[in-house]
N, C-alpha and C positions, 0 to 999 in steps of 0.2 A: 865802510858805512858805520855810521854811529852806535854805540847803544842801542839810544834815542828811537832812532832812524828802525832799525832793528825789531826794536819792541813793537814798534807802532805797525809795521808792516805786519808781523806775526800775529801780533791783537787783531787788526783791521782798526786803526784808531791812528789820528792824526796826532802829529808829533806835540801841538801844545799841550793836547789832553794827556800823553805818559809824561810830561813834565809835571803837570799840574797833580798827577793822581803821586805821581813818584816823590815830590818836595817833602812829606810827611809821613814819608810810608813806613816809616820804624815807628810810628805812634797806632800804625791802625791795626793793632793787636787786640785780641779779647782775651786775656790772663786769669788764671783759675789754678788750682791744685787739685792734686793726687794722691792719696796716702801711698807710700813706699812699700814692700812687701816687707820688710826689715822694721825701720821707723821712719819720722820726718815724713815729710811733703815732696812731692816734686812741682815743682813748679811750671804749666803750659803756658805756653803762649801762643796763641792758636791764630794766624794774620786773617784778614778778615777774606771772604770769598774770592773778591778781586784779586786783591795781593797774592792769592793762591794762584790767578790763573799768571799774572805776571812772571811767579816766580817757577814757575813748571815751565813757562815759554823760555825763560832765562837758560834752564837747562836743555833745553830741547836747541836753543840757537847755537851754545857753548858747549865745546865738551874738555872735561877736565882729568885728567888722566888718573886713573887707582892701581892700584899694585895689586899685585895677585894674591897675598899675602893677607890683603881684608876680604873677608866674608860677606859683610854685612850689605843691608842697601844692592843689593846687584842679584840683575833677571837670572832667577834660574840655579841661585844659589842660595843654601839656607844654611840651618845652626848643624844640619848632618853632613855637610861639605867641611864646615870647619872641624866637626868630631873628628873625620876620617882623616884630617891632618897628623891626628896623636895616635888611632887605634891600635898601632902598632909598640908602639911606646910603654914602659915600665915606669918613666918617673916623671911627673908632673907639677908643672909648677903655673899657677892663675894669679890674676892681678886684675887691678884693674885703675882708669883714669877717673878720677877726682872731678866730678861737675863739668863733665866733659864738654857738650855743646856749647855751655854758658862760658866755658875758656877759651873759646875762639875769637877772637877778635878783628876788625878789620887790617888790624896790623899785624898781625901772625897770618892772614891772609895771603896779603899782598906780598908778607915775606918767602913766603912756601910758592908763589908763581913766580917770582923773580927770580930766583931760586933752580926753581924743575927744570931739568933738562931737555925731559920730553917736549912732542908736539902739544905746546896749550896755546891758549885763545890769546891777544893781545888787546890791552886798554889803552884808550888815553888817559890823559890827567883828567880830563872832562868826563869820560867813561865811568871813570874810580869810583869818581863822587857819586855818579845816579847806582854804581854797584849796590855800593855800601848803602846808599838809603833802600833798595831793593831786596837786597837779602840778609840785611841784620835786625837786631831788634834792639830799640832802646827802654829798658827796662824803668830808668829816671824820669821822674816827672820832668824831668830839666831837659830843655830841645837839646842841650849839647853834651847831654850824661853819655857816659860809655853804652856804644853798640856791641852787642855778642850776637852769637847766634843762639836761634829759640829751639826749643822742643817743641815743634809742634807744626813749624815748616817745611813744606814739601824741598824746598831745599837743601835745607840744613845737614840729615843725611849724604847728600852726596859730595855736598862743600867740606863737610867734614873729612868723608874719607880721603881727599884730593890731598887738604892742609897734611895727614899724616903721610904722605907721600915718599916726600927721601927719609924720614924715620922709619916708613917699614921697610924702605931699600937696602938703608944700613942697616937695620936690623935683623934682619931676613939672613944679610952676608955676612954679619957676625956669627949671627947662629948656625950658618950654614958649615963653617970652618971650625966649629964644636960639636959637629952631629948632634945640633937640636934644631929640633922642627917647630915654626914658629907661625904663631896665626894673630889676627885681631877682628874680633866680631864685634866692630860700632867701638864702647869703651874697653871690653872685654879684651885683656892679650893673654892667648897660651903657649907656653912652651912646654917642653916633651922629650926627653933621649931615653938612648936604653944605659947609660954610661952613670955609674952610682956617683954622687957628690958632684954632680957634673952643673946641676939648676941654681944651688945656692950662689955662686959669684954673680949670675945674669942680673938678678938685683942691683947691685951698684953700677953696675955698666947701664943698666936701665935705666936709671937716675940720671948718670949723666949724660946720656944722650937727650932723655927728653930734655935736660936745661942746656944742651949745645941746641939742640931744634929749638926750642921752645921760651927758654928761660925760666920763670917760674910762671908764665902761665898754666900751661900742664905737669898734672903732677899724680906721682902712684896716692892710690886708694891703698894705705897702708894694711887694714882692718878688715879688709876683701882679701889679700895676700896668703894664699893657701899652696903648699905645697906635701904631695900625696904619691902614693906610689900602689903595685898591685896590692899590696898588705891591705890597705882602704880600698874602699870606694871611689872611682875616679868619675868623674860628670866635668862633661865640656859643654858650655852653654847647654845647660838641661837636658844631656845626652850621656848614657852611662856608657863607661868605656870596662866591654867584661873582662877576663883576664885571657880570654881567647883570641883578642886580636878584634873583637867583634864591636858593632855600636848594640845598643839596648834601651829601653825606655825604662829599664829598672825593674828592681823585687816589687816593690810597695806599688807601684803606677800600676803595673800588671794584676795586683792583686783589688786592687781598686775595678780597675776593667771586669773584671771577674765578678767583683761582686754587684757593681750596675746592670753587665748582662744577665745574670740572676735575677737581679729585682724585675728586668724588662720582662722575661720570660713568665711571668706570674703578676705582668702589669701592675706593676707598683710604683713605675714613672709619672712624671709627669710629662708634659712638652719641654719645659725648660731643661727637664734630665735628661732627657733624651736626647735632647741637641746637644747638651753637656757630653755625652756617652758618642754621640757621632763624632764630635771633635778630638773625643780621644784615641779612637779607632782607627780615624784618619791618619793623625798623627803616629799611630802606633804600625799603621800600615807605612807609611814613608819610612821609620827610622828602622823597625824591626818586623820585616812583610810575614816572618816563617811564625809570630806570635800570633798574628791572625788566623793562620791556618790551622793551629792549634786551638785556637778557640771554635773555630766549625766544627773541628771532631769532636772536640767537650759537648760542645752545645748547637749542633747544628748548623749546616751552611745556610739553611734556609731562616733561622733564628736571624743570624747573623744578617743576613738579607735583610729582614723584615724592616732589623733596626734603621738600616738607611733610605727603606721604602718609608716611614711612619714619620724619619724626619723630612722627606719630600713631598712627603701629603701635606704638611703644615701648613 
């Protein structure tokens, strides 16, 4: 069965109407930016509601295989699944991919399915074509500028992690035969051994793998490139790794914690701080559960309570 055929059964919509919605569907993007937390802009590209439901049906009809290796994007798995990759680990080494999403192209696509070994979905020539108008973005005013993928498509996360697929397989097996432990959360790759001098060579092996996968569309974020060991502070996607083997949400986050529930206890929040202070708690409860309970004995179980009884009255 077609595409086509596919879409329109999934939709409930006849085969002319996902042609006709699909002929221009890399143009019906709404694009805006973001300030970076560093500097610059990121740029969204947000497809318009339809396109949303098209490209969630896309995924739902196809499945496209991920390695165990990525984190990111996948039920049930978050940034403290990839911490506990390294917890154990003395030396660290972080990086990360260069305008990740916007590097992917229909042709680095197509070449990572043809490619995979695993069980993936099969297209026609006819297929390709309504693909790529379905899950890429054209950025050009021009009908026929280069398509990438957008930030900001319910897609795009999973397409992504598919595309690095035999890269994290090789990689994974390189590092596997150097006792380094190797993850990638979305752009984010971390490596990790207990073996001193052991992180510095993975750089240039890293290199050229991604231009044997990739060519020069993927490329290290040089300027992001950090390597740490227990002397520092170690943090894996916003996860502090303490010298005990343990995850932690850190000295300063905690003391922050501290001093919200303070202000709460003496009603000095707001609503907005207070959902601000639930979300940390939250989080602080997933990564590090025994900080919580140390804060009940500081300041009461029932303080503690209140805070998430006060954000559910709202």
């Amino acid at each position: 069965m077609s595409l086509i055929c596919q879409l329109g059964h999934f939709l409930n919509k006849n085969e002319d109407e996902v042609t006709r919605f699909l002929r221009n569907a890399p143009k019906k993007y709404k694009v805006y930016k973001i300030p970076k937390r560093s500097h610059g802009h990121r740029v969204i590209a947000q497809p318009s509601k339809e396109l949303k439901q098209y490209q969630r049906a896309f995924l739902e009809l196809y499945n496209f295989p991920v390695h165990d290796a990525a984190k990111a994007y996948k039920k049930g798995i978050s940034i403290k699944e990839n911490a506990l990759v390294h917890k154990s680990n003395q030396y660290l080494l972080k990086t990360d991919l260069e305008n990740f999403f916007n590097s992917i192209t229909p042709n680095l696509f197509w070449k990572c399915l043809d490619e995979c070994s695993s069980k993936k979905p099969f297209f026609t020539t006819e297929d390709r074509e309504w693909v790529e108008k379905l899950i890429f973005w054209c950025p050009s005013r021009k009908t026929g500028g280069k398509h990438v993928l957008s930030v900001g498509a319910p897609s795009s996360p999973h397409i992504s992690n598919f595309c690095l697929l035999g890269f994290d397989h090789f990689f994974s097996d390189h590092c596997y035969k150097l006792d380094i432990s190797y993850s990638r959360y979305a752009d984010d790759l971390t490596f990790s051994t207990n073996i001193k001098g052991q992180l510095q060579p993975i750089l240039p092996s890293l290199i050229a793998a991604l231009l044997n996968y990739f060519g020069t569309e993927l490329r290290i974020n040089h300027s992001k490139t950090v390597l740490s060991s227990k002397a520092h502070n170690r943090h894996v996607t916003g996860v502090t790794l303490n010298n005990y083997g343990q995850l932690s949400i850190g000295r300063e986050r905690k003391r922050y914690i501290k001093h919200l529930v303070h202000q709460f206890k003496f009603n000095k929040l707001d609503c907005s701080a207070i959902n601000h202070l639930h979300g940390l708690l939250s989080f602080a409860r997933h990564i590090e559960p025994v900080f919580i309970e140390r804060l009940k004995l500081k300041y009461s179980e029932q303080l503690i309570e209140r805070i998430y009884e006060a954000c559910n009255d709202q």
